[in-house]
Chimera marker file (.cmm) of the C-alpha trace (Angstrom):
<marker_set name="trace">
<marker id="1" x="154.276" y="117.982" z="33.961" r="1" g="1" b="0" radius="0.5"/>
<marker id="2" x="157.454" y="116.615" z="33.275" r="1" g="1" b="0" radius="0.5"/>
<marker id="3" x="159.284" y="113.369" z="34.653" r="1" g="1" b="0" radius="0.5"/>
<marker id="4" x="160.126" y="112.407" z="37.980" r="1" g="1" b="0" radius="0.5"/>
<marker id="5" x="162.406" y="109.429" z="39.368" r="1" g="1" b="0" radius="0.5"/>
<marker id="6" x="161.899" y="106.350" z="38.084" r="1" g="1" b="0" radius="0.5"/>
<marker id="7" x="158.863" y="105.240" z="40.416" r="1" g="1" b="0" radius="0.5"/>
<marker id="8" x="160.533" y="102.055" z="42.931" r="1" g="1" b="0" radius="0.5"/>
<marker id="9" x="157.589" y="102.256" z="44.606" r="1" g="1" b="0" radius="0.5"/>
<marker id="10" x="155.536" y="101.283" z="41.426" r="1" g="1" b="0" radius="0.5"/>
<marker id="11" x="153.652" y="98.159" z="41.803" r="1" g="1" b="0" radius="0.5"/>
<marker id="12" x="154.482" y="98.492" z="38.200" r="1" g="1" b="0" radius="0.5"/>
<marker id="13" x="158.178" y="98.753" z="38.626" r="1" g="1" b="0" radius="0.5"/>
<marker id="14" x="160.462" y="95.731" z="38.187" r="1" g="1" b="0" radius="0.5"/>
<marker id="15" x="163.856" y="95.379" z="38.319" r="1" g="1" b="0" radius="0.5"/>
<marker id="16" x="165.921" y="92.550" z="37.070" r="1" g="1" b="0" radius="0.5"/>
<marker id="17" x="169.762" y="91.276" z="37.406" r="1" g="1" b="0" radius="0.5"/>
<marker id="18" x="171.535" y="88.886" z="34.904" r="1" g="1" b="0" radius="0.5"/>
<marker id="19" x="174.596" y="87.211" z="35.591" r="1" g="1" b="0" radius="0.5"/>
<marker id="20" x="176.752" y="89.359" z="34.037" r="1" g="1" b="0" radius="0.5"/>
<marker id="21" x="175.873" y="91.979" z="37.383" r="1" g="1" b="0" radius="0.5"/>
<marker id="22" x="173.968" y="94.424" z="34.807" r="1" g="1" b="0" radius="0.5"/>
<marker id="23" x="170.398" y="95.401" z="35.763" r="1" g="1" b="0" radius="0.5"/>
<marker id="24" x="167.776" y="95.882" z="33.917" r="1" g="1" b="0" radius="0.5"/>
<marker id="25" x="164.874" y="98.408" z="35.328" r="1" g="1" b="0" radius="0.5"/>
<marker id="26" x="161.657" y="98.755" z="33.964" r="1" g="1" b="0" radius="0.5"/>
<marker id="27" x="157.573" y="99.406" z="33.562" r="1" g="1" b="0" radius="0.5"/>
<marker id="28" x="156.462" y="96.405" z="33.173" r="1" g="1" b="0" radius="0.5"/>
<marker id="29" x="153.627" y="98.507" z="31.088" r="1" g="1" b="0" radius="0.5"/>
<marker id="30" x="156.517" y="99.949" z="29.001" r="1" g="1" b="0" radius="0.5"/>
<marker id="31" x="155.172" y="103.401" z="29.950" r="1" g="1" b="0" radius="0.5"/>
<marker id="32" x="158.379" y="104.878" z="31.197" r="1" g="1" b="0" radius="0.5"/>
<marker id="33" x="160.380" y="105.642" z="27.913" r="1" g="1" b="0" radius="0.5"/>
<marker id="34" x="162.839" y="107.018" z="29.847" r="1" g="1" b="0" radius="0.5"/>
<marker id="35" x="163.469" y="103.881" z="32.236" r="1" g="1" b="0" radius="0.5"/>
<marker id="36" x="165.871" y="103.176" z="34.229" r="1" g="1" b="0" radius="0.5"/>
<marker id="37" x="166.206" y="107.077" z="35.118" r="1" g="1" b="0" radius="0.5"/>
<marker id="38" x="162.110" y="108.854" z="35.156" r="1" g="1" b="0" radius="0.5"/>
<marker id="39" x="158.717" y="107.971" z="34.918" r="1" g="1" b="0" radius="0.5"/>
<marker id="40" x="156.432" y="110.760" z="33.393" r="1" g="1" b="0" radius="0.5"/>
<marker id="41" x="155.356" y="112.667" z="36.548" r="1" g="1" b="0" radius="0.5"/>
<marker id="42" x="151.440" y="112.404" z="35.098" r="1" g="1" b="0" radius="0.5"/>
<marker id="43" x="151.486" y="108.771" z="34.829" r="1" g="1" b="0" radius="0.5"/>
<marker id="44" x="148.413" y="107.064" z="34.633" r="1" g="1" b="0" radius="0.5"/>
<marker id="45" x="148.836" y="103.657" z="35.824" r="1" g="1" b="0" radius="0.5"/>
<marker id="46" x="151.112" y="104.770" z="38.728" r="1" g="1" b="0" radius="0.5"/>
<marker id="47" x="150.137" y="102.683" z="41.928" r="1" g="1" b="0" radius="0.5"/>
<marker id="48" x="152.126" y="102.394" z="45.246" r="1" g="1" b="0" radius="0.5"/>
<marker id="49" x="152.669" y="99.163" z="46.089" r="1" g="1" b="0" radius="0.5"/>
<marker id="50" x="150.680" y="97.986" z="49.335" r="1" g="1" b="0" radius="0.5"/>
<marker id="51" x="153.129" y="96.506" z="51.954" r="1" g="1" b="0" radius="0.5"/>
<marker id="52" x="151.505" y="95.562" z="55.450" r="1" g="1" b="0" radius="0.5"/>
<marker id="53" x="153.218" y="94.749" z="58.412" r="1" g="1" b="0" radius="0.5"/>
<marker id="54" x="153.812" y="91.504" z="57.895" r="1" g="1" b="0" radius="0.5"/>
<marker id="55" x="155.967" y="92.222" z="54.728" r="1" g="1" b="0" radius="0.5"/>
<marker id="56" x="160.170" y="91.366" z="55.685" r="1" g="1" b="0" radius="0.5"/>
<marker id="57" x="162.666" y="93.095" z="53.442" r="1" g="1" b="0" radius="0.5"/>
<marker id="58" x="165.277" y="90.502" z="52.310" r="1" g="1" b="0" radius="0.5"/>
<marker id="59" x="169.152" y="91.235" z="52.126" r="1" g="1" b="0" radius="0.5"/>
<marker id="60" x="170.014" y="92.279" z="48.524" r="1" g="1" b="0" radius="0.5"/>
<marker id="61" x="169.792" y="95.579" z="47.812" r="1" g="1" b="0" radius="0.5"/>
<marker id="62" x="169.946" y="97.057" z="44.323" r="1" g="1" b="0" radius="0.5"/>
<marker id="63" x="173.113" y="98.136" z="42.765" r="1" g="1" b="0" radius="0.5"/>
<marker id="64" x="172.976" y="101.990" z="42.353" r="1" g="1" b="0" radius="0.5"/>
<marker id="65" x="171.603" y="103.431" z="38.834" r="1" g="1" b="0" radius="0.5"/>
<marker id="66" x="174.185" y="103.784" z="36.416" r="1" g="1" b="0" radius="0.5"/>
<marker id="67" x="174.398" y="107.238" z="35.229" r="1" g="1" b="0" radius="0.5"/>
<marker id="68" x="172.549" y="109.002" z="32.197" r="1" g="1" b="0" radius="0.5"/>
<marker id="69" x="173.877" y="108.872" z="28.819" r="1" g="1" b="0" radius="0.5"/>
<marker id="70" x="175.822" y="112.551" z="27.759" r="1" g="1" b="0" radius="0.5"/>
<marker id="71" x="173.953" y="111.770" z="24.414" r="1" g="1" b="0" radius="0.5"/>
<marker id="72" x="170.698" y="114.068" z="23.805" r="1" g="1" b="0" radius="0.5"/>
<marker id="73" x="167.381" y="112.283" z="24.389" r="1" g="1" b="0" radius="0.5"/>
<marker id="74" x="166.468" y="112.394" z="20.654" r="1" g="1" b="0" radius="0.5"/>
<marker id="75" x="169.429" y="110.841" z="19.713" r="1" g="1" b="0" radius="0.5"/>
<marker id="76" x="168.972" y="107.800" z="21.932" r="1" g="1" b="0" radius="0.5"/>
<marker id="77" x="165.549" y="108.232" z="21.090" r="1" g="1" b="0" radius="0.5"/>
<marker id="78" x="166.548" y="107.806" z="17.054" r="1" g="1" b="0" radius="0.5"/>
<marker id="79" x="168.882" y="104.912" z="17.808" r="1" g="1" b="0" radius="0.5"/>
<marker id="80" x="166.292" y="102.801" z="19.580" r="1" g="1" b="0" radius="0.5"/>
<marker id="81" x="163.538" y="103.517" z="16.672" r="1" g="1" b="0" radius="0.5"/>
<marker id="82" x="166.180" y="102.039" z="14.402" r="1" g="1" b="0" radius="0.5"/>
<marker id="83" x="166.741" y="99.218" z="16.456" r="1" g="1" b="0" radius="0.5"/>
<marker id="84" x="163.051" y="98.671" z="16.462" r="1" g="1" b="0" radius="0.5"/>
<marker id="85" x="162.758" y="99.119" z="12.855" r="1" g="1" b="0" radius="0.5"/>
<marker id="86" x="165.428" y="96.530" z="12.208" r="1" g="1" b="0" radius="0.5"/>
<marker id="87" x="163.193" y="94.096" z="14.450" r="1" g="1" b="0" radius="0.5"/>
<marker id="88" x="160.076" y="94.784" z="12.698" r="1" g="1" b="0" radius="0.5"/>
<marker id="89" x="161.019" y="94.262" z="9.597" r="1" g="1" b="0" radius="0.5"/>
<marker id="90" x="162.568" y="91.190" z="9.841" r="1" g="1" b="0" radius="0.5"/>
<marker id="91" x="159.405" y="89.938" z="11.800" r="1" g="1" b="0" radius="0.5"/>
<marker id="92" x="157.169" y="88.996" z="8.617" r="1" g="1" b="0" radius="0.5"/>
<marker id="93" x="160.654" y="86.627" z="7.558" r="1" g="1" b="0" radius="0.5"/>
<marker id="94" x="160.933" y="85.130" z="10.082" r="1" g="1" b="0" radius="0.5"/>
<marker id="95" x="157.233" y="84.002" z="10.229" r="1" g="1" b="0" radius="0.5"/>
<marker id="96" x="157.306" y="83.226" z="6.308" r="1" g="1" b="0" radius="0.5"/>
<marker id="97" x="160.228" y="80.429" z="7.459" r="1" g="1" b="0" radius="0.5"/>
<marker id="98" x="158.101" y="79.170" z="10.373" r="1" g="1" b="0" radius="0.5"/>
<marker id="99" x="154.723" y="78.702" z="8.271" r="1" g="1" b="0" radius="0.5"/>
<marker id="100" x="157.472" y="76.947" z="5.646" r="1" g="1" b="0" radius="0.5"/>
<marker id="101" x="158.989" y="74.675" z="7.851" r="1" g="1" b="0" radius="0.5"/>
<marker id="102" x="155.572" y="73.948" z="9.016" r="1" g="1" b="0" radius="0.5"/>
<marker id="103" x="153.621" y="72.788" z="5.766" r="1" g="1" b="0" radius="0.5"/>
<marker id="104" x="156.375" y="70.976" z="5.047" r="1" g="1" b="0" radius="0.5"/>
<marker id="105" x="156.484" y="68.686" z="7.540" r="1" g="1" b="0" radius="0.5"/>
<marker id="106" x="153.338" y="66.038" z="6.785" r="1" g="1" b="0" radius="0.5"/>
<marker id="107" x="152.062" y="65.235" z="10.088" r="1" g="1" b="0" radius="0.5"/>
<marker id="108" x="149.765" y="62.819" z="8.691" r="1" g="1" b="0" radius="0.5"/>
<marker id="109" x="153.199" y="60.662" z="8.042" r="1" g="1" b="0" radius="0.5"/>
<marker id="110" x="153.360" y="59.987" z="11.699" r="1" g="1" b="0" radius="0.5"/>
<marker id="111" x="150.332" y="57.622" z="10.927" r="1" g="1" b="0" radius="0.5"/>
<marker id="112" x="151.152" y="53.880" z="9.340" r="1" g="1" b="0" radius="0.5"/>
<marker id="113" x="148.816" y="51.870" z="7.769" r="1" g="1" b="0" radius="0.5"/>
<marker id="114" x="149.083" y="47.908" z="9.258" r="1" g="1" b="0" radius="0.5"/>
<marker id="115" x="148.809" y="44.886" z="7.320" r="1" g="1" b="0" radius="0.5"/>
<marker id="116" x="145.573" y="44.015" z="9.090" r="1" g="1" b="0" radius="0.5"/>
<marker id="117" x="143.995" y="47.392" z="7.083" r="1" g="1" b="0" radius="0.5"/>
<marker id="118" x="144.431" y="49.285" z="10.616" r="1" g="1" b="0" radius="0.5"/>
<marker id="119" x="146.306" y="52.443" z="11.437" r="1" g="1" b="0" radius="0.5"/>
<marker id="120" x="149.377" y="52.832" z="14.045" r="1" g="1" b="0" radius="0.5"/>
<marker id="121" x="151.893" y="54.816" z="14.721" r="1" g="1" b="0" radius="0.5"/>
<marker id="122" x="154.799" y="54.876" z="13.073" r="1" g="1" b="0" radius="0.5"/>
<marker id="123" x="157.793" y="54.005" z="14.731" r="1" g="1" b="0" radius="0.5"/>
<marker id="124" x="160.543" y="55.851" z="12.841" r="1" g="1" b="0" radius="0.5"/>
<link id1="1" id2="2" r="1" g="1" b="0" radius="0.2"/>
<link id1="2" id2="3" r="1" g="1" b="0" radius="0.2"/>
<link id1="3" id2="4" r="1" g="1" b="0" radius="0.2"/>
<link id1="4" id2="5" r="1" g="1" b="0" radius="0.2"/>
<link id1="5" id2="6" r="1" g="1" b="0" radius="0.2"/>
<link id1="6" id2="7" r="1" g="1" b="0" radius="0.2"/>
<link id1="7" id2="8" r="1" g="1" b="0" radius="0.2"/>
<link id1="8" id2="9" r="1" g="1" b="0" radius="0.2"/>
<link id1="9" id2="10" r="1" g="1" b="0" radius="0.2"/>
<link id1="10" id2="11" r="1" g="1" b="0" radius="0.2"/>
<link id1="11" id2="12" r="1" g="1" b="0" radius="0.2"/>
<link id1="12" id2="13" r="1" g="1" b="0" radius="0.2"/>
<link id1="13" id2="14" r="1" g="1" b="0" radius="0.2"/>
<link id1="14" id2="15" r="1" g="1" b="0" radius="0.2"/>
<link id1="15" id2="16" r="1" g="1" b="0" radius="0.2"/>
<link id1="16" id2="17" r="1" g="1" b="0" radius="0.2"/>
<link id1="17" id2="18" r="1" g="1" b="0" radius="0.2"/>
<link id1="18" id2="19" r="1" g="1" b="0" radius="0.2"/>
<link id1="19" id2="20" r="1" g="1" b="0" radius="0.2"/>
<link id1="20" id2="21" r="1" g="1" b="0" radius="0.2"/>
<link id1="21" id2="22" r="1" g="1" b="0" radius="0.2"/>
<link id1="22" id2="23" r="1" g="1" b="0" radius="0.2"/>
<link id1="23" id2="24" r="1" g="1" b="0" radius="0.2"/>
<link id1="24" id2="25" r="1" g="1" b="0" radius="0.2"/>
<link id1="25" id2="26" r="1" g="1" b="0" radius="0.2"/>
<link id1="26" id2="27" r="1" g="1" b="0" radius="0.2"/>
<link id1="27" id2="28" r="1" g="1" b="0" radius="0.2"/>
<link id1="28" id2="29" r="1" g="1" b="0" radius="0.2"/>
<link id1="29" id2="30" r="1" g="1" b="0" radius="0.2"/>
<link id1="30" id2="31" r="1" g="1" b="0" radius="0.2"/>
<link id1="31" id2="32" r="1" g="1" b="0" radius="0.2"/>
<link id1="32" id2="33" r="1" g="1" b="0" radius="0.2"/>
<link id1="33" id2="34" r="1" g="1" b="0" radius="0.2"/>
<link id1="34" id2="35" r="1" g="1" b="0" radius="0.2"/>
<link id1="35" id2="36" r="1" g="1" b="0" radius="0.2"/>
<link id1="36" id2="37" r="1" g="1" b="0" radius="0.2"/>
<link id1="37" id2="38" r="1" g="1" b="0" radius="0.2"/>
<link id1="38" id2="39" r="1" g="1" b="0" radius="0.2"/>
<link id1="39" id2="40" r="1" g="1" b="0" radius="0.2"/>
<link id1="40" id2="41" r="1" g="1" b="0" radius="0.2"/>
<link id1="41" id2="42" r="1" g="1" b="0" radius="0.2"/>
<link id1="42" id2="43" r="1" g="1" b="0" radius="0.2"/>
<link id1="43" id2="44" r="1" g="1" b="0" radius="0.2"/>
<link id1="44" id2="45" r="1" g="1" b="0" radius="0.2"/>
<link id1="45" id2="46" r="1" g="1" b="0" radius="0.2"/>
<link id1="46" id2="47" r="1" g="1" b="0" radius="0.2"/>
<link id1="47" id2="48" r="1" g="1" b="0" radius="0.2"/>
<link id1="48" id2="49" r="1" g="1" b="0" radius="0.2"/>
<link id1="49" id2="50" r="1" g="1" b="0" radius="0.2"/>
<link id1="50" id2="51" r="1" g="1" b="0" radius="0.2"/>
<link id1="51" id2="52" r="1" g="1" b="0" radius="0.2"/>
<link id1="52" id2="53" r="1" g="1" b="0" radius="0.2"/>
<link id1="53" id2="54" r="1" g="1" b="0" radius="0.2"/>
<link id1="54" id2="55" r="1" g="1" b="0" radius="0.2"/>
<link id1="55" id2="56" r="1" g="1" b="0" radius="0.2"/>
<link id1="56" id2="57" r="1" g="1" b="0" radius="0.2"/>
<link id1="57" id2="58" r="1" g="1" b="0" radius="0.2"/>
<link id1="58" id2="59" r="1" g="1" b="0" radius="0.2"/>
<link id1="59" id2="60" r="1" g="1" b="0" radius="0.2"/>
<link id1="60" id2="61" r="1" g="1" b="0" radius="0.2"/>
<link id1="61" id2="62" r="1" g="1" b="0" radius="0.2"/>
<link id1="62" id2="63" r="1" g="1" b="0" radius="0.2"/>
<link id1="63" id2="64" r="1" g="1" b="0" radius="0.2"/>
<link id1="64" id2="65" r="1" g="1" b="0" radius="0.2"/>
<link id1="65" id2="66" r="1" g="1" b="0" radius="0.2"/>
<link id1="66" id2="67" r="1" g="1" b="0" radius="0.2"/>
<link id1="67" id2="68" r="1" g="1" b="0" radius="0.2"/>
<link id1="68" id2="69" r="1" g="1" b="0" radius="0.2"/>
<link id1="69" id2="70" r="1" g="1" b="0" radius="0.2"/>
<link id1="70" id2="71" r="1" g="1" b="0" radius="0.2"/>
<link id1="71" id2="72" r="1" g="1" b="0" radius="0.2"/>
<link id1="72" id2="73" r="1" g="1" b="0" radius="0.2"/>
<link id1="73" id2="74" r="1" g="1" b="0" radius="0.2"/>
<link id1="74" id2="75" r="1" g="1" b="0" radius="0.2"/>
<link id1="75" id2="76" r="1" g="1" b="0" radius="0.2"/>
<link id1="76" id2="77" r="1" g="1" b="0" radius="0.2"/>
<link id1="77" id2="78" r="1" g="1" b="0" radius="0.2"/>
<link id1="78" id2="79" r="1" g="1" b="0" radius="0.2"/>
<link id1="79" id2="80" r="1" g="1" b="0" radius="0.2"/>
<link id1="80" id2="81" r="1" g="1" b="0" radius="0.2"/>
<link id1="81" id2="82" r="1" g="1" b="0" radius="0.2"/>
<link id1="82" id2="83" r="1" g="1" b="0" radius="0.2"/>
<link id1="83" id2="84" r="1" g="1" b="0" radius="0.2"/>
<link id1="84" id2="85" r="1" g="1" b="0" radius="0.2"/>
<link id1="85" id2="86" r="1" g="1" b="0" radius="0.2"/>
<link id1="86" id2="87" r="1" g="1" b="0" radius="0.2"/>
<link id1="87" id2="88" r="1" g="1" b="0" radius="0.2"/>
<link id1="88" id2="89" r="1" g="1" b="0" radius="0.2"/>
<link id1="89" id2="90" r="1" g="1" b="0" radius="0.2"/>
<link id1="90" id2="91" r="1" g="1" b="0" radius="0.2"/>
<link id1="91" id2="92" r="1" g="1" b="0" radius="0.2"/>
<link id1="92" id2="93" r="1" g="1" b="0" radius="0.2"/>
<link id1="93" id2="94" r="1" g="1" b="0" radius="0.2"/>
<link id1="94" id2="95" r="1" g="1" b="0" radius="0.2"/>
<link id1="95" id2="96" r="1" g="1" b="0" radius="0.2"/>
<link id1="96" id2="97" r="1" g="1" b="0" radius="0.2"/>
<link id1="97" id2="98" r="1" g="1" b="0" radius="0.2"/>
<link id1="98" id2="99" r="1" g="1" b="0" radius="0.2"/>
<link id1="99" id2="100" r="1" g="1" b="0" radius="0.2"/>
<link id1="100" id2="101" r="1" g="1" b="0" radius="0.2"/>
<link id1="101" id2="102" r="1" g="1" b="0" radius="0.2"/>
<link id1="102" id2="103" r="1" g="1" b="0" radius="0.2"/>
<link id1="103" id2="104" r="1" g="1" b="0" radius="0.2"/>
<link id1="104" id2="105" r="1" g="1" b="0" radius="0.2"/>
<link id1="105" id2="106" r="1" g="1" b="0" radius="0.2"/>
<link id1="106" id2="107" r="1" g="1" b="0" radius="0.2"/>
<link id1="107" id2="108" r="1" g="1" b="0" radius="0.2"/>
<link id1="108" id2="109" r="1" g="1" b="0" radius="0.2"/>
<link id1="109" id2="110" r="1" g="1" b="0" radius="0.2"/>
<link id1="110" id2="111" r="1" g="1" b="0" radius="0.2"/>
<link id1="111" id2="112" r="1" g="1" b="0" radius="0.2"/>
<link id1="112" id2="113" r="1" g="1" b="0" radius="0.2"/>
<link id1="113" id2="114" r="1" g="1" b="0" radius="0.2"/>
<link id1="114" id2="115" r="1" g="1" b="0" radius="0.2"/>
<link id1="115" id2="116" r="1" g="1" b="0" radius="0.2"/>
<link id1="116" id2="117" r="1" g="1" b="0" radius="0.2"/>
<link id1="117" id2="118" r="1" g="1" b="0" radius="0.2"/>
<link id1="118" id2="119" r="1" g="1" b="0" radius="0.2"/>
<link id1="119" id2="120" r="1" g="1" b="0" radius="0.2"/>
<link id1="120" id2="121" r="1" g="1" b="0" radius="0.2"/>
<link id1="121" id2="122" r="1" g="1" b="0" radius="0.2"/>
<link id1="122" id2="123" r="1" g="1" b="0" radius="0.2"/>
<link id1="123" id2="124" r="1" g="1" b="0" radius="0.2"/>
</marker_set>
């Protein structure tokens, strides 16, 4: 088993750069845990992407990938689970103040009754 490379030949692979020059390398079926540096060797989805002859490679290349952290797996592992934690649990918040700022806006406000007896809309 184990891991191999991270798979660039992937037709799940992708590979993004921001502005700032960092890149960001990924599966875009987030089953690489250990992305940017190895897929699991065994992976399931793995396909090779299918380039025919017609297919012209552009001018930018990808910048190298930066080097492995010195910290142990586990440890990276436990910092990204608290990450994660501190996402998820502010999730249900955050939807609590969306439903609130919903109901209280009265959408049926936007409607104004005319003199005639009518409805329009209003115009504030």
């Amino acid at each position: 088993m184990g891991d191999v490379t991270m798979r660039e030949d992937c037709r799940h692979f992708q590979s993004r750069t921001y502005d700032t020059g960092e890149v960001a390398r990924f599966c875009v079926l987030n089953l690489a845990p250990e992305a940017p540096w190895r897929c699991p060797a065994d992976c399931p989805r793995y396909e090779q992407d299918i380039i025919d002859g017609s297919f012209v490679v552009g001018s930018l290349l990808r910048p190298a990938v930066e080097g492995e952290p010195e910290e142990a797996p586990g440890d990276i592992a436990a910092v990204l689970d608290a990450a994660d934690a501190v996402v998820t649990a502010a999730g249900p918040g955050i939807l609590e103040a969306v439903e609130a700022e919903r109901s209280s806006r009265r959408w049926w406000r936007v409607w104004k009754r005319r003199g005639d007896g009518g409805f329009s809309l209003s115009n504030r």
